[in-house]
N, C-alpha and C positions, 0 to 999 in steps of 0.2 A: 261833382259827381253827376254823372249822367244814368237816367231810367234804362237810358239802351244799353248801354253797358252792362249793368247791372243786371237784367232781364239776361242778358246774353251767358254775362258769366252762370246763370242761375240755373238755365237751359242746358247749358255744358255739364250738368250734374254738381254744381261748387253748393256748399250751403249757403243758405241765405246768410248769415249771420258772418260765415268768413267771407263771402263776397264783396258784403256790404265796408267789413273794415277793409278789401285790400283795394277799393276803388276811392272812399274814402280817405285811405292815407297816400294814395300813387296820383288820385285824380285822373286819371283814365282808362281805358282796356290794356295800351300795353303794359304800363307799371305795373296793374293789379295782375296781368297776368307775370309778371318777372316776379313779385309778392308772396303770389297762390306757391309757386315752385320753390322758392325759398322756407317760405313757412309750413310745409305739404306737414313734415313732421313735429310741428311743434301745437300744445294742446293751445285752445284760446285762454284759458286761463295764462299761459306760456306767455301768449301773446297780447293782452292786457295789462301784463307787468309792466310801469315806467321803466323805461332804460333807464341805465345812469349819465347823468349830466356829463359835459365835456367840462374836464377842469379851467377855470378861467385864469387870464394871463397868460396865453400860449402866445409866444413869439408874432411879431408880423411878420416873419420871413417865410412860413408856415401857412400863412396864406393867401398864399398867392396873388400875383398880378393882380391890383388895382382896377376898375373897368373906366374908360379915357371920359372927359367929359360930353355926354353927351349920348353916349353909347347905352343901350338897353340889355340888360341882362335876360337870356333866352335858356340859358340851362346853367348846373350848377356842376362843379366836378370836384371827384378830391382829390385831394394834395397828396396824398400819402401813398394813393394806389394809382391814379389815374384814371379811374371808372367817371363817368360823364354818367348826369341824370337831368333826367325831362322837369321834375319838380324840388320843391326844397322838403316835401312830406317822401319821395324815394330817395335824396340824400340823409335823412335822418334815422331813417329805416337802414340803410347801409352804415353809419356811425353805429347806431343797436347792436348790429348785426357781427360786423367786424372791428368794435371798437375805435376807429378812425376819428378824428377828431378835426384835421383839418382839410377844410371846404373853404372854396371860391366861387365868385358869380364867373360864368361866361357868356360871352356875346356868338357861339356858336351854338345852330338849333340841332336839334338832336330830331331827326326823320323821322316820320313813325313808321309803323310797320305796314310794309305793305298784305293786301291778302292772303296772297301764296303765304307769308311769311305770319299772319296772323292765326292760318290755317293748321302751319308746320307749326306754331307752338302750341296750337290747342290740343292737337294732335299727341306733343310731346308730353305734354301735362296729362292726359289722359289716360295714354299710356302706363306712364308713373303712377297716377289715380291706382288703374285698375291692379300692376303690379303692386300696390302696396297692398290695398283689398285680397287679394290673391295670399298675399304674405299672413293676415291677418286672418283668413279662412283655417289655415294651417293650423296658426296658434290656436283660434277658437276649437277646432276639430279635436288637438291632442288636451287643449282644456276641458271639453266634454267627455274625455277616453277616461282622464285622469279620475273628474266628479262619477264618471259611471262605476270604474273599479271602486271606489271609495263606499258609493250608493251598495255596492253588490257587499262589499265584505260588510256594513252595518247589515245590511241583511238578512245574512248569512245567520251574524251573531245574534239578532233576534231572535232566528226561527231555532240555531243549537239553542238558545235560552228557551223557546217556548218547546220544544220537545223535551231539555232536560226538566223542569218543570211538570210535563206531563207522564213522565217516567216517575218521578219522586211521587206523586198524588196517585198513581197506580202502584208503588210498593206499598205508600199507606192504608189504598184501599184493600190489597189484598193482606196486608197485617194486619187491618182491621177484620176483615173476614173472618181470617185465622183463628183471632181471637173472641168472636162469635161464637166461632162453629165450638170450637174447646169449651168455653163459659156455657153454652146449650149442653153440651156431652154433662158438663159437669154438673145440671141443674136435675138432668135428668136421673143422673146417678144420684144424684139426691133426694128425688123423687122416689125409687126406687126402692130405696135405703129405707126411708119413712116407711112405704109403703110393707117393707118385708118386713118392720122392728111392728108394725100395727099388728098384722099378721099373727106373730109370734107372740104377741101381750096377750090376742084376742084368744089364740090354744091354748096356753096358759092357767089364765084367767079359769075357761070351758072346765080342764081337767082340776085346777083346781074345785070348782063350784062340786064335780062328778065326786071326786074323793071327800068330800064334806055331807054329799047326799048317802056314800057309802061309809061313813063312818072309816076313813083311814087315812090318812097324812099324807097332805100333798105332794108330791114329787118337788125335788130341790132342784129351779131350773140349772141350767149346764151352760154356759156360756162357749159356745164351739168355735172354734176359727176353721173356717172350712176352709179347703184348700182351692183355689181359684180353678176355673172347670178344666178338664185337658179335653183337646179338640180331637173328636171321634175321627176313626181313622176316614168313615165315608161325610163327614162334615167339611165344608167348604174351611182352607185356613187365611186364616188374616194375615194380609200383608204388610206392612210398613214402612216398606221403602221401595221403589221404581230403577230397572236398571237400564238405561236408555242407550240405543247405538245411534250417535250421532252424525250424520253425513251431512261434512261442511265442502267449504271449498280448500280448503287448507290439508285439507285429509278429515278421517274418521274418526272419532274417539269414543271410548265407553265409559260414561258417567253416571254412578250410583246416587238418586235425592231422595229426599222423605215423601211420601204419601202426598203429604198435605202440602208440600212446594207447590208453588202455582208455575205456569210456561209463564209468565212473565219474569219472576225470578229464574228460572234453567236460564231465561235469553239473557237477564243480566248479568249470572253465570259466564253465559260462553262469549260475551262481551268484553267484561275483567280480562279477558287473558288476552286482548289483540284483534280479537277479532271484528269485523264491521257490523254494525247494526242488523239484529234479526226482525224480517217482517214478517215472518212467518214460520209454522212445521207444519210439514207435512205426513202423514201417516200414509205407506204403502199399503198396507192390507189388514182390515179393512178400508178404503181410500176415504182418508178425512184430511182436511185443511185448517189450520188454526193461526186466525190473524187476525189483528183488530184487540182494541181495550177488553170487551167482553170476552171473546177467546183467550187470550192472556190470564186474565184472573181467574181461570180455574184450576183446581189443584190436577197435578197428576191424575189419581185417582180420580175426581168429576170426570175427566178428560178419557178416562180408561186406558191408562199408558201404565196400569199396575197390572203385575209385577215388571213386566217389560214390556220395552216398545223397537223400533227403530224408525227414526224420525229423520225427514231432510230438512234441514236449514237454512233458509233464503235470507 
């Protein structure tokens, strides 16, 4: 093995590592270049494998011609194809290669290459080089296309998982509210209660004490069940339910909810049935906008969408 060689092949863009065996096994530039073309496709692990041995006991008729006495062996050829080679390390690399088994010495030298001819094959090889690079750009490209669709749908499925996630922690929160607000209504009425049974002990009590000062028998209180107030006709009346005209994309609908429904449940609502995610309502007149966790979580009523509204849906 020759440094110039080697340098050379190394220069031509070959890797060091396969330069080094194809100079190595050919022992000069043309072998290692007929080598380089031979092996362009095959990995070095590929090419670190033992071949398998040539069975022993093959015929001597199978070996050709004898060399005369005296005569010096200049190249070796095989018997089976007729290919001539410069050393005994590119005859054994062609047995590897094509299985071949019978070789002969010969006394005929094999030319090497001339320039032009050293030129055209670098040439040729590099060629190939680049068309195979080429070939390999492809494959990597639709390998990068395949890992990106791949990258985009786990994505995808995190971010539906991190919204559905945030939808469920926003009905809790506003069921938790709900149940706030109702446990507040109900402490107060209970406040209330206390406060009007105190009331009534404390009259009581009073007229008792009056009818003891006047010498005459206390009144027998009356335990009344009042009838719940009825709303004067110029008194504000309570409402309980929201009747909303919805303008989607799909057409319009008119949807009856409770008071205390929050626009986050309405949008879960008009969801259920097909419809695409709501980021928003819109109120015409007065002009208000409702979007975002905080907008969402309020009821109807907060929102002032009681008794009716008509709302656009984005």
């Amino acid at each position: 093995m020759t440094t110039s060689d080697l340098n050379m092949l190394i220069e031509m863009g070959f890797e060091k590592e396969r330069a080094e065996l194809a100079v190595k096994k050919t022992g000069g530039l043309q072998g290692a270049l007929q080598w380089l073309e031979d092996n362009q496709d095959k990995s070095l692990e590929e090419i670190n494998t033992p071949a398998p041995k040539a069975a022993a006991g093959s015929d001597d008729e199978d070996s050709g011609p004898a060399l005369n006495p005296g005569e010096e062996a200049k190249s070796m050829i095989c018997n089976d194809c007729g290919k001539k080679f410069r050393s005994v390390a590119q005859a054994e690399f062609h047995a590897s290669k094509t299985e071949h088994v019978n070789f002969s010495e010969s006394t005929e030298e094999i030319a090497p290459l001339t320039e032009e001819e050293k030129k055209a094959r670098i040439a040729e090889l590099k060629a190939k080089s680049e068309e195979k690079k080429a070939k390999q750009a492809v494959i990597d490209k639709e390998e990068q296309k395949r890992n990106e669709k791949i990258r985009m749908k786990a994505t995808k499925e995190i971010q539906d998982l991190k919204e559905k996630k945030a939808k469920d922690e926003q009905i809790k929160a506003a069921q938790k509210k709900r149940e706030e607000k109702q446990s507040d209504i109900a402490a107060k009425k209970r406040i209330q209660e206390k406060i009007a049974a105190d009331k009534e002990e404390r009259r009581l009590k009073a007229e008792k004490l009056k009818a003891e000062r006047e010498g005459r028998q206390a009144p027998i209180p009356v335990t009344e069940h009042p009838e719940p107030p009825k709303a004067s006709a110029s008194g504000p009346k309570v409402h309980t339910e929201a009747r909303l005209r919805l303008q989607m994309a799909s057409g319009t609908v008119m949807k009856t909810f409770g008071a205390e429904t929050t626009l986050f449940e309405v949008a879960q609502a008009i969801e259920s049935e097909g419809n695409p995610a709501v980021e928003s309502f819109t109120m015409t007149f007065p002009k208000k906008v409702f979007t975002g966790g905080i907008d969402f979580g309020k009821t109807l009523k907060e929102a002032g969408l009681v008794p009716s509204a008509v709302l656009i849906v984005k």
